[in-house]
C-alpha angles and dihedrals in degrees: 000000000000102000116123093354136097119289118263137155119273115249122261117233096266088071093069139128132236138222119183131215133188112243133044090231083063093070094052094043088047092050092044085045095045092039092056090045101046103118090038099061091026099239106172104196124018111178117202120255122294146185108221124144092002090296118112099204146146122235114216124181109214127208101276083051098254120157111225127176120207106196146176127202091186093132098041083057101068095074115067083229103064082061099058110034131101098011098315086275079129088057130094104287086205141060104247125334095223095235081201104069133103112276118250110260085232088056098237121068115202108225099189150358112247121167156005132203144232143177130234129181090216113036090192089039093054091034082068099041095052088052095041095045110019102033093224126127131259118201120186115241094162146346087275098022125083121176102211116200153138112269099233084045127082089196105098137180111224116214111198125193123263152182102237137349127257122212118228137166117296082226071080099072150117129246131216116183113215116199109261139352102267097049073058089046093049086039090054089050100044089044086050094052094040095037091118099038094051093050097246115163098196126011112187120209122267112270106203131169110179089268096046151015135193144174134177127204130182116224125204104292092054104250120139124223126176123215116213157173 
């Protein structure tokens, strides 16, 4: 959302965020229902269905411009292997969808939140960097694609490839809990005193309070993440 805040470019739609449903009929009854209710709910942009990284989904661009993906991996999931590749981010992101209960009136029924995206200018180069300086994972989808996660969460941030990076907000940003203040306090100092050598483009100063403490940094492509506890 931009009102009241500094300027700053709307996102493209690579910069989106995901929700994930059950079944692939899902997709087609969301994109007939959004579609009919387009004006009412002020969706600017609404693109057809579309098989792209295992996933069959539908993009929408809401009102505060935002890009979002509703998708289905019903069909990667019949095979063992769908489930277990690239870090589990294709898997069912929640215990058990009850079969049994009452359909949702817009046909299709979301069952988790699953990613966000970014952009990065060197897919080998961020997939380091992610590991070096995050400590995430960065799995290889394809050669511009890279899934970054925590090993013990399915939720992942997909980084994709791109000409050239965009600045944004930091209030766009992502977000990696550390276990405890002080491991956010040691991480602030090392990043400070590495700051050239990592690549980072910003590093903001710690804000701690005695319970908590946070920081956020923006590396080279411009993306913003926050580290906190």
């Amino acid at each position: 959302m931009h009102e009241g805040a500094q300027s700053y470019p709307d996102r493209p739609r690579h910069h989106h965020f995901g929700v994930r449903v059950e079944h692939r009929a899902e997709i087609d009854a969301a994109w007939e229902y959004l579609t009919a209710h387009r004006d009412e709910y002020g969706l600017r942009q609404i693109d057809p269905q579309v098989v792209r990284h295992g996933s069959y989904s539908i993009h929408l661009q809401e009102p505060g411009t935002n890009f979002w993906e509703i998708e289905c991996y019903e069909d990667v999931l019949r095979k063992d292997s769908g489930e277990e590749r690239l870090g589990g981010v294709r898997s069912r992101h929640w215990d058990h969808a009850d079969e049994d209960a009452p359909a949702s009136a817009r046909g299709y029924t979301p069952l988790a939140f699953t990613h966000g995206t970014l952009g990065a200018t060197d897919a080998d180069a961020y997939g380091h960097f992610v590991e070096a300086v995050l400590g995430l994972e960065a799995h290889r989808a394809y050669a511009a694609v890279r899934y970054i996660k925590h090993p013990a969460t399915k939720h992942f941030v997909v980084a994709l490839q791109v000409p050239e990076p965009q600045s944004f907000s930091p209030n766009f940003r992502f977000t990696i809990g550390l276990e405890s203040a002080q491991a956010v306090e040691d991480a602030h100092a090392e990043l400070a005193a590495r700051r050239s050598e990592v690549g980072l483009t910003d590093l903001g100063s710690l804000e701690a309070d005695g319970a908590g403490a946070s920081f956020i940094l923006r590396d080279v492509n411009g993306n913003w993440w926050e580290l906190a506890a």
